[in-house]
C-alpha positions in Angstrom: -126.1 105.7 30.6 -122.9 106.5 29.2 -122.2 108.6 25.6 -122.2 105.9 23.5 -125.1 104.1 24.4 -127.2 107.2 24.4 -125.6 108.5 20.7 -127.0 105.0 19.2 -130.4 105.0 20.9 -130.8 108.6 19.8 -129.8 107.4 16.3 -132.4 104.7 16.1 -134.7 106.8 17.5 -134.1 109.5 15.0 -134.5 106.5 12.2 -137.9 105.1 14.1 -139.7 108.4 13.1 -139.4 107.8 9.5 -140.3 103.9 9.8 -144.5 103.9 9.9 -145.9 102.3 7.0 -142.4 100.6 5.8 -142.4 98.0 2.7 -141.4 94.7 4.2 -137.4 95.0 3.5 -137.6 98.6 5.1 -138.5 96.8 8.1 -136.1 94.1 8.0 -133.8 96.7 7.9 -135.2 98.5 10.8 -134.7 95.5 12.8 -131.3 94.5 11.6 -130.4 98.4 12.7 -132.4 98.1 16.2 -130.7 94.2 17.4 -127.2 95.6 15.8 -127.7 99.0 18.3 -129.2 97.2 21.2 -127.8 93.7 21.1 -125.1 93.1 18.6 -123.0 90.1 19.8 -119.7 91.1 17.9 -118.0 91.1 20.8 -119.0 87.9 21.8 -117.7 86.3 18.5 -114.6 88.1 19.1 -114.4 86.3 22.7 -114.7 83.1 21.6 -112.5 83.2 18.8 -109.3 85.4 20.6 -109.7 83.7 24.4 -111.7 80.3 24.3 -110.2 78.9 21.5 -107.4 80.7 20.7 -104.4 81.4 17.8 -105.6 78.8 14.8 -102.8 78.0 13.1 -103.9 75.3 10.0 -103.7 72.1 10.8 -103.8 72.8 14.7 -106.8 71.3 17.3 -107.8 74.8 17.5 -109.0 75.7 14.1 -110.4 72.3 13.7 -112.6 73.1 17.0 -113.4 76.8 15.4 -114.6 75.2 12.5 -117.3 73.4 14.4 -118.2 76.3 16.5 -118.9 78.4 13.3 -120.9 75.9 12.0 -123.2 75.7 15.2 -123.4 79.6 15.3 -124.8 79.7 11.3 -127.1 77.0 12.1 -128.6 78.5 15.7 -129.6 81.3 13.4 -131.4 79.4 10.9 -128.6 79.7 7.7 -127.8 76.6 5.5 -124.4 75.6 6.2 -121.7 74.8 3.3 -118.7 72.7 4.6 -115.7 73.2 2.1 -112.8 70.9 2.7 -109.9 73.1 0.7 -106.9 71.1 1.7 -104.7 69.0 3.8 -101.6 68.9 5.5 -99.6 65.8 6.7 -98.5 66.4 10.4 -100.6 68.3 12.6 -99.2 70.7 15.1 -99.7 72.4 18.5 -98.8 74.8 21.1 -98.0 74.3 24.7 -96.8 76.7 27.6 -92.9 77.9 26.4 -90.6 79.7 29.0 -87.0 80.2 28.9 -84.0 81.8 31.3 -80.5 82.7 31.7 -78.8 80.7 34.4 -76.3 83.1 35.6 -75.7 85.7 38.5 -76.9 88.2 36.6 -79.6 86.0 35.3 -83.2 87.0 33.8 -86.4 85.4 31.7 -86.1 85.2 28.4 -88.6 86.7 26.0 -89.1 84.5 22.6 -91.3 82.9 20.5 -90.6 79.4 17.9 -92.5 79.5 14.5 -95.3 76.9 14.3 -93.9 73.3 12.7 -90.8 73.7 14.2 -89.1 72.3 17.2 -89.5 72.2 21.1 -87.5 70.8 23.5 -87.4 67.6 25.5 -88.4 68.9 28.9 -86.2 71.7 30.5 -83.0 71.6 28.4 -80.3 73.9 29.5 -76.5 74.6 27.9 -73.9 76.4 27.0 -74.1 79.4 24.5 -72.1 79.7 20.6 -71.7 82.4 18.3 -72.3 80.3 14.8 -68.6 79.8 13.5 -67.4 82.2 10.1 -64.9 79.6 9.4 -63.9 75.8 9.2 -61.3 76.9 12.1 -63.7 78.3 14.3 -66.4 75.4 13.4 -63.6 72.9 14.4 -62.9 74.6 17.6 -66.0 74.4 18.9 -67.5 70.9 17.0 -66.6 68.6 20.3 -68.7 71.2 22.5 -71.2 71.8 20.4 -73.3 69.0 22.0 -77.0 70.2 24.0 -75.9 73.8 23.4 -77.6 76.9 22.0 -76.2 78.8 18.7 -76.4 82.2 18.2 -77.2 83.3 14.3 -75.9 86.4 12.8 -78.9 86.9 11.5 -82.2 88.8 12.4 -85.8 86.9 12.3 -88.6 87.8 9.6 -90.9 85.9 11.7 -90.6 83.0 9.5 -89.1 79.8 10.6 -85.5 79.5 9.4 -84.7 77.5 6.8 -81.0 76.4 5.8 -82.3 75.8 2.5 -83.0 79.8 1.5 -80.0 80.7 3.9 -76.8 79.0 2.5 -74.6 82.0 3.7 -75.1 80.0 7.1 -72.3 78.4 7.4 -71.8 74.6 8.7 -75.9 74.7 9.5 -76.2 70.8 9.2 -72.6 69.8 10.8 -74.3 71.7 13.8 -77.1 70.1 13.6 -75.1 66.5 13.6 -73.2 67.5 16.2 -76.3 67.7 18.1 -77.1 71.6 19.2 -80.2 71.9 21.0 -81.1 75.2 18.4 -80.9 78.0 16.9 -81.5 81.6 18.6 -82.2 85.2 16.3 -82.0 88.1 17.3 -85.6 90.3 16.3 -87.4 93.2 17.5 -90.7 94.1 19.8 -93.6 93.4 19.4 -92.2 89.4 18.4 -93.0 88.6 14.7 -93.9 85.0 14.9 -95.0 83.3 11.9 -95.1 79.4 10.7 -92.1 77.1 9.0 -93.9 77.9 5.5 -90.6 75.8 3.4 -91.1 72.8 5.1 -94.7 72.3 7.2 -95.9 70.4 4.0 -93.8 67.8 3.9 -93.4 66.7 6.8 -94.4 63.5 8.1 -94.2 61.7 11.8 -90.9 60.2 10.3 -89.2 63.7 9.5 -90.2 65.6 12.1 -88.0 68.7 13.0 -85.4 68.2 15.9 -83.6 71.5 16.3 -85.4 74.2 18.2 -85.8 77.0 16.4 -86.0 80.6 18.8 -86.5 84.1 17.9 -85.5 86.5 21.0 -85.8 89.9 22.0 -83.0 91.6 20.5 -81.9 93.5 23.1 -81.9 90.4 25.3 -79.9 88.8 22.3 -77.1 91.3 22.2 -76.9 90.9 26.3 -76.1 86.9 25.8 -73.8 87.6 22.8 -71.7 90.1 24.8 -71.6 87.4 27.6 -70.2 85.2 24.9 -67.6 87.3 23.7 -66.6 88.0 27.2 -66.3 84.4 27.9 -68.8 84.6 30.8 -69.7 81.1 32.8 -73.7 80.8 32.0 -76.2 79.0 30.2 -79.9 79.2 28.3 -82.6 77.3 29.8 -85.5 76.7 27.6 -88.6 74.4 28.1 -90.7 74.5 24.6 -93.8 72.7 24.3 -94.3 72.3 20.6 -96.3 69.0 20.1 -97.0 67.7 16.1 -99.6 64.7 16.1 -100.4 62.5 13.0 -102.5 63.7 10.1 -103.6 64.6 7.4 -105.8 67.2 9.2 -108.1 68.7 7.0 -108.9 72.4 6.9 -112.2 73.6 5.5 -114.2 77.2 4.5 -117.5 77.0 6.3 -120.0 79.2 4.8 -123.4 80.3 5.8 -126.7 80.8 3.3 -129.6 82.7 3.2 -131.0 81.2 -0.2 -132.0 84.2 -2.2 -136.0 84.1 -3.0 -136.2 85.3 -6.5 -132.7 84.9 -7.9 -131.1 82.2 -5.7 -128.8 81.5 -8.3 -127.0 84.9 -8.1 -124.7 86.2 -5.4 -123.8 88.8 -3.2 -120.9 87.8 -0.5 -118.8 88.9 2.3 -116.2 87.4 4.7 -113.0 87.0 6.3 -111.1 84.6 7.4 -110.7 82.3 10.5 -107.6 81.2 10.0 -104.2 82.7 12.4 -100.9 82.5 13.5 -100.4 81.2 16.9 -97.8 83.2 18.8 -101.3 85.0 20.2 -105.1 84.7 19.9 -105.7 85.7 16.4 -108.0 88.6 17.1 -107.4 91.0 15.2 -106.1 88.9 12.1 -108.5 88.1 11.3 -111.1 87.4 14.3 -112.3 90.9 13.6 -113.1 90.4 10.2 -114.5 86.8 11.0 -116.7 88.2 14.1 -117.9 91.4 12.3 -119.1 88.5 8.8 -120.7 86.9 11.8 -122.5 89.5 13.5 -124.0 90.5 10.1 -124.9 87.3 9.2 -126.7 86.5 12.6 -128.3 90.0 12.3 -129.7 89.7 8.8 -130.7 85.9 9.3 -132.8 86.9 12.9 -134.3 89.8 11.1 -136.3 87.8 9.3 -134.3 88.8 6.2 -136.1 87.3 3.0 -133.2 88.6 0.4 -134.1 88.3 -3.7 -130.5 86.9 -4.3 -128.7 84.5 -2.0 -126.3 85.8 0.4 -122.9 83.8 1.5 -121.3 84.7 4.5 -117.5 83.2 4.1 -115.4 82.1 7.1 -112.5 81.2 4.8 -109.5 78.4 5.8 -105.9 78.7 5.1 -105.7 82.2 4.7 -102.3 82.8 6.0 -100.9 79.4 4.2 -101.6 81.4 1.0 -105.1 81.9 0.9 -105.9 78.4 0.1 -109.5 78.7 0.9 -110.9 81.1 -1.3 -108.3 80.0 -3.9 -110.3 76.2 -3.7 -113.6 78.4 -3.4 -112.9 80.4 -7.0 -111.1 77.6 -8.9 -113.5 75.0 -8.3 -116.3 76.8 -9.8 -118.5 76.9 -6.1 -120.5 79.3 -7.8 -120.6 81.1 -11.3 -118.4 84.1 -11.0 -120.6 85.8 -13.4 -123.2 85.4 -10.8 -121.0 87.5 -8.2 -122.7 90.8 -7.5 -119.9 91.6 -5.1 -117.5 90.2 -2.6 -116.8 92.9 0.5 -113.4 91.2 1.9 -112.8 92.4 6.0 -109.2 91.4 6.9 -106.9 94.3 8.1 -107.2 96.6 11.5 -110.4 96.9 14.0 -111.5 99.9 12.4 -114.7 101.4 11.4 -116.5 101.4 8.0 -117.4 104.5 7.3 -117.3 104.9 3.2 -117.2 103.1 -0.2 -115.5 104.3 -3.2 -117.4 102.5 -6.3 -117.0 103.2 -10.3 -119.4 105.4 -11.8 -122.0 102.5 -12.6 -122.3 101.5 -9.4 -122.9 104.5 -7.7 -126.6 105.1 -8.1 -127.4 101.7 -6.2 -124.7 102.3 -4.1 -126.5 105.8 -3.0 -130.0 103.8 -2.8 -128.5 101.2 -0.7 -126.7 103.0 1.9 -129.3 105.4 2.7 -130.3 103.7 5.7 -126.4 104.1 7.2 -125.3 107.8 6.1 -126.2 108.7 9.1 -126.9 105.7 11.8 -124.6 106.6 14.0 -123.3 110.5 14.5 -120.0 109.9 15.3 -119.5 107.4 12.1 -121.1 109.0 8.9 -120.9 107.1 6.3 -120.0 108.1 2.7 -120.4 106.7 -1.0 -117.8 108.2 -3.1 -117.8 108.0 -7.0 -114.4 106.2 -8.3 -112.3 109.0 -10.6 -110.5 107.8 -13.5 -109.8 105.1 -15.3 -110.8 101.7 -14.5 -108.1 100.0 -12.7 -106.0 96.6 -14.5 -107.3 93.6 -13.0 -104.8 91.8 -11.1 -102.6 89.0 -13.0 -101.6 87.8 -9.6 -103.3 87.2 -6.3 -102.8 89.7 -3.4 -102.8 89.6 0.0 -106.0 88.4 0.8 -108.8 86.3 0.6 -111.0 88.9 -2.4 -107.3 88.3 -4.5 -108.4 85.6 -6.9 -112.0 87.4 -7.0 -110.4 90.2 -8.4 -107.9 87.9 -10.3 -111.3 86.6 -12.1 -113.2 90.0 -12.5 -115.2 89.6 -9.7 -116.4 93.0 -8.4 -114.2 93.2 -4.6 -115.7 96.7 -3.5 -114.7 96.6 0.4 -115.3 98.9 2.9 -112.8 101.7 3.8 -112.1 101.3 7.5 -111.0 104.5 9.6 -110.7 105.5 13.2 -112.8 108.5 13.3 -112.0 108.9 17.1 -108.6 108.9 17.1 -107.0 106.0 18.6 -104.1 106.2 17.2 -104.3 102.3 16.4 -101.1 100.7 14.6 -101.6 97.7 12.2 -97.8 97.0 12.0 -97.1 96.4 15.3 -99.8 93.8 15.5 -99.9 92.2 12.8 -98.8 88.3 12.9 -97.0 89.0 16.2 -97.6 88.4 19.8 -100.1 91.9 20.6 -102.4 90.2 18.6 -105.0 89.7 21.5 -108.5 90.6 22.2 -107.2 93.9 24.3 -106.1 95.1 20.8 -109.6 95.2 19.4 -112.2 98.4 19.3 -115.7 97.2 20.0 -117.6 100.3 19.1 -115.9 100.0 15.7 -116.4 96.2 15.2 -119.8 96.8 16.2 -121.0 99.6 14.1 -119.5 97.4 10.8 -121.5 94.6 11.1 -124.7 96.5 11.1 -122.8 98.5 8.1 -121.9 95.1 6.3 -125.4 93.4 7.1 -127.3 96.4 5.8 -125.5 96.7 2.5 -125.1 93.2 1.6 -129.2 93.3 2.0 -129.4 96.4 0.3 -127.1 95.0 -2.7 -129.3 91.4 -2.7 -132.8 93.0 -2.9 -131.7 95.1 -5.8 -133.1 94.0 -9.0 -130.1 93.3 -11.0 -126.9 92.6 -10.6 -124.6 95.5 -10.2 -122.6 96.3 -13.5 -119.1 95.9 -13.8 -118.6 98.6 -16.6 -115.4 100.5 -15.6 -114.3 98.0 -12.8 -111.5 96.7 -14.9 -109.8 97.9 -17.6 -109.3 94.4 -18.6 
């Protein structure tokens, strides 16, 4: 039996001396604690999302099929399902293999990545290699040759898709285009930030479809071809880019599980995170950890027999990374009175553990009642519930940069978890995020684990109280 397995059966252990004689939500949380410590399936969520199904850009075959498989997970565990539709987009889009090489003596594989909406290529298409011109001479000079070749950009990526409209310091972009390039190549650093053509992937239609590839490389690799070019080596770029659109609209939709409150059904505490991802890798970390640990407590609490006084929604938001367009449609169209809102606990940032809450001064006594039962669950992950010092902070005039923004926009009460690496793993968000390490390997299950039994617990804790927690000195407005 190894350490960790030991430290959590110790811990419920420790917890089953104190649970003889329980009230009836005592032991729903004694079993929520016992399935979360012996058989949590966070993980397992994880695993489907990140390697069966993959990075779920909007509009894409794979968020459409994770849609349906969250669905059928609420329902096996007994929840009511809601089935938002937020939005639409014209043109759907997916992902084939890519590969790419330099055909030269000195040749070597190419390491890229193309924004979703934009360009791939028509089979294996190979040519010669430009430095975009500075000038109507050089632009000239190069016009008749221009023809199935591959242009070099004195620019460097921001993951986004470039557009010529924001970048009118490039020079002669659509005489390249007419003179029939095969695309453009930028120069950007490890790990590949590789992100969606946000200017245009709304507009288009099967008519308009891009035709210019659109490639973000390795910068070292990049400096290697440019030298070549300067040199006026003999090679060429081979690329073979499967990026397939198919006719829409394709509809994106929040699904969002229920357990109906039994005494005040008509008030609200919620938590989620969205399903939503780029698709330059699987999407687990942003944000299939914070969709897999809003599952995990949702199948816990549901199988526990949980019988909550208000109703609980577990959110798998849409559209997240297209401006979070799901909970946007969620708040603005009234789903539920915000009034009604006890809290929304938002999960959408690293793998990492929840081990505290910082709350304003009114909260804090129910906050202390309701985390009893987590303090200390699991040794190596005490939990804390701080009181909030000073004044109340402004409520945002402006969404943020994630799906509890236009909850807090409305004064809705967002109180989140703070997430920490209490072992030391030395994880790094910035390297990850929206780029190519975004895989499953990148996740820490012992983390994900322990904060769904965390989330699960609270959000019970918060619906079984008898009021609604007060917002005095949440916002100063």
């Amino acid at each position: 039996m190894n350490k960790r397995t030991l430290l959590s059966l110790l811990a419920v252990v420790m917890l089953a001396g104190s649970w003889t004689g329980l009230s009836a939500q005592d032991k729903v949380v004694k079993k929520i604690i016992e399935t979360g410590t012996t058989d949590n399936k966070t993980m397992e969520h994880a695993d489907w999302l990140a390697n069966r199904i993959g990075g779920r850009i909007v509009g894409s075959p794979a968020l459409t099929h994770a849609e349906a498989w969250v669905k059928e997970q609420f329902e096996s565990w007994g929840l009511e399902v809601m089935v938002q539709e937020a939005g639409e987009i014209n043109v759907g889009f997916y992902r084939g293999p890519w590969s790419g090489r330099m055909l030269s003596e000195d040749g070597m594989a190419l390491h890229f990545g193309t924004p979703a909406y934009t360009s791939g290529t028509k089979g294996k298409q190979a040519g010669p290699v430009f430095i975009e011109p500075k000038n109507q001479r050089e632009f000239d000079r190069m016009k008749g040759a221009l023809k199935g070749s591959w242009v070099l950009l004195n620019k460097t990526s921001n993951g986004m898709a470039f557009d010529w409209r924001e970048n009118s310091d490039t020079l002669f972009y659509r005489d390249m285009v007419e003179a029939g390039i095969a695309g453009f190549i930028r120069s950007a650093k490890l790990p590949l930030r590789v992100m969606y053509d946000r200017a245009h992937c709304y507009e288009l239609t099967m008519e308009t479809l891009p035709t210019v590839c659109d490639i973000i490389l390795d910068e070292d690799q990049f400096e290697i071809i440019k030298k070549k070019v300067l040199r006026k080596d003999l090679f060429q770029l081979e690329f073979d880019i499967r990026n397939h659109f198919y006719r829409g609209p394709v509809k994106y939709h929040n699904i969002i599980g229920i357990l109906r409150g039994s005494k005040y059904p008509k008030e609200y505490v919620m938590a989620g995170g969205h399903l939503d991802s780029y698709d330059i890798a699987g999407g687990a970390v942003d944000d299939g950890n914070g969709a897999s640990v809003t599952l995990e407590a949702a199948r816990l609490m549901a199988t526990s027999g949980a019988k909550p006084k208000r109703t609980v929604l577990f959110c798998i938001w849409t559209a997240e990374e297209f401006g979070l367009l799901g909970s946007k449609y969620f708040v603005e169209n009234n789903t539920v009175p915000l009034d009604k809102i006890s809290n929304y606990i938002n999960r959408d940032g690293g793998p990492l553990c929840a081990t505290s809450v910082t709350v304003p001064p009114a909260m804090y006594e129910d906050y202390v009642e309701v985390c009893k039962p987590i303090l200390n669950l699991n040794p190596e992950f005490p939990f804390t519930v701080n009181k909030r010092e000073g004044d109340p902070q402004p409520r945002p005039t402006r969404a943020g940069g994630s799906d509890h923004a236009y909850f807090a926009k409305n004064g809705v009460p967002t109180l989140s978890f703070r997430e920490s690496d209490p072992k030391g793993y030395n994880f790094e968000y910035g390297e990850i995020w929206h780029t190519e390490r975004d895989i499953y390997n990148k996740l820490i299950p012992e983390y994900l684990e322990h904060s769904a039994v965390v989330e699960a617990v609270v959000l019970y804790g918060l619906a079984n109280l008898d009021h609604l927690l007060s917002r005095e000195g949440l916002y100063s407005n």
